[in-house]
C-alpha positions in Angstrom: -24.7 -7.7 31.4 -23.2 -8.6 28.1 -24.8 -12.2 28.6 -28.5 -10.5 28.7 -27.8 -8.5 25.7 -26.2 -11.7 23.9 -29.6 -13.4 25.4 -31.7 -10.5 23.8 -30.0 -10.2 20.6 -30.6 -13.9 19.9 -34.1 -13.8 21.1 -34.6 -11.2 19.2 -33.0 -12.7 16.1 -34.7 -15.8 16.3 -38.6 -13.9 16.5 -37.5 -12.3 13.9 -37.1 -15.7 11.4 -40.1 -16.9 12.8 -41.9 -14.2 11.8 -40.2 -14.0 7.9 -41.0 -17.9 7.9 -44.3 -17.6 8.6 -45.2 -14.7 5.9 -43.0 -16.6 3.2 -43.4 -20.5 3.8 -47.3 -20.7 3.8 -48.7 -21.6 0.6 -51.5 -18.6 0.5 -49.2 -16.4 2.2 -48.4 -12.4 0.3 -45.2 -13.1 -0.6 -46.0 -16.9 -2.4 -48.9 -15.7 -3.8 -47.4 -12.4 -5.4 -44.5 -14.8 -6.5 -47.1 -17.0 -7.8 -49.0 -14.4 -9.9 -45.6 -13.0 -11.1 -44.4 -16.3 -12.7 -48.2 -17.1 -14.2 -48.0 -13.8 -16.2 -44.7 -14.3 -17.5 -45.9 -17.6 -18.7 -48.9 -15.9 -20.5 -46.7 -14.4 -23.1 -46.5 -17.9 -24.3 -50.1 -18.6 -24.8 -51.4 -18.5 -28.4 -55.9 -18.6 -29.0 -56.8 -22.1 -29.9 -54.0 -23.8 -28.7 -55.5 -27.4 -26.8 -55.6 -27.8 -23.3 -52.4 -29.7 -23.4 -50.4 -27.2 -25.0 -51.7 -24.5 -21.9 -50.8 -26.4 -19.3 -47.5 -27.4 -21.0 -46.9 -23.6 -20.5 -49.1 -22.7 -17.4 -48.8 -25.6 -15.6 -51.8 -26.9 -13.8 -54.2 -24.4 -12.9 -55.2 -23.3 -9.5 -59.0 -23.8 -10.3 -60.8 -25.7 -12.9 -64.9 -25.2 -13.6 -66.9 -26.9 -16.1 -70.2 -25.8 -18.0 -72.3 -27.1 -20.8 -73.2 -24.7 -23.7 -76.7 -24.4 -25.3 -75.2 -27.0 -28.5 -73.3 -29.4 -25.7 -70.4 -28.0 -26.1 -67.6 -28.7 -23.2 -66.2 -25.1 -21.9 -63.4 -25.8 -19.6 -62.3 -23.1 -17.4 -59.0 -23.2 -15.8 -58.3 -20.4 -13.6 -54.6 -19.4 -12.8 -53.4 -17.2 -10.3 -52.5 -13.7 -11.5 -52.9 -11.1 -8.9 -51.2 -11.9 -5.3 -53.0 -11.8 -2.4 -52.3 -9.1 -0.2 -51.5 -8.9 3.9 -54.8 -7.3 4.4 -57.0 -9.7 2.6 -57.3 -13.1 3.9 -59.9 -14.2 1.0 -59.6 -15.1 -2.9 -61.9 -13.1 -5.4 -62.0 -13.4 -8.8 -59.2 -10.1 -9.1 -56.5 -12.7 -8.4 -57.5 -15.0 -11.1 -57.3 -14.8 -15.1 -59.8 -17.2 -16.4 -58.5 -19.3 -20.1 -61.9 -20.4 -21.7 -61.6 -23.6 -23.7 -64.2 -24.9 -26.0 -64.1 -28.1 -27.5 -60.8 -28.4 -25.5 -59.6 -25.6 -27.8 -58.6 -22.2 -26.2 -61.5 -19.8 -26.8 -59.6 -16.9 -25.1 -58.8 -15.3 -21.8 -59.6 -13.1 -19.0 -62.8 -12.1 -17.2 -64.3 -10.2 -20.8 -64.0 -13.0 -22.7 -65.6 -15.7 -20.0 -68.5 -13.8 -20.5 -68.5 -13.1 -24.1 -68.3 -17.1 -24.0 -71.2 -17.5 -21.3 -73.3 -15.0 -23.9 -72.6 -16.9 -27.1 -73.2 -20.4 -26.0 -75.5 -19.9 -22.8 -73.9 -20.9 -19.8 -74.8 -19.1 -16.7 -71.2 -18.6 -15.2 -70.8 -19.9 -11.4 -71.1 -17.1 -8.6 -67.6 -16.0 -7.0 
């Protein structure tokens, strides 16, 4: 008798740190994902307008997404797109809620967030890519 509850507790032990494993060690799991977003908007504080792309990623890191337009003069908008908003259990896809965009023109930071991606797409006429 006491072996089958030794047997159960250790079964039941071991299911258990399979199942923490699996919601913590996957890349686009809740957990990495939240702790993802978390670190991301700390580093924002640390983000000054017109600072170059260099000097972002020096205090980002890389970003999770990158898109590229043209505007109406040829001017080079970069879009790097960080991670900001974890993903949650019930959700299995990205939308654009889990990003902050950082708009650079001219490889000189325009601004950020989703208001000023459009402001940008407005003043130099870049139809922004469907999420």
């Amino acid at each position: 008798m006491k072996r089958r509850r030794f047997l159960s507790a250790i079964t039941s032990s071991v299911a258990a740190f399979v199942a923490v494993s699996a919601l913590t060690s996957c890349a686009g799991s809740p957990v990495r994902t939240s702790w993802r977003a978390s670190e991301n908007r700390k580093a924002m504080v640390g983000v000054r307008p017109d600072m170059s792309v260099d000097e972002v990623s020096k205090v980002m890191g890389p970003p999770d997404k990158t898109e590229l337009y043209r505007g109406k003069n040829n001017e080079a908008i970069l879009v790097y797109l960080y991670i900001t908003e974890g993903k949650d259990i019930y959700r299995r896809t990205w939308n654009e809620s889990n990003y902050t965009p950082f708009v650079f023109v001219n490889d000189r930071l325009h601004g950020w967030g989703w208001p000023n991606l459009e402001a940008a797409a407005k003043t130099f006429e870049f139809i922004i890519k469907e999420r």
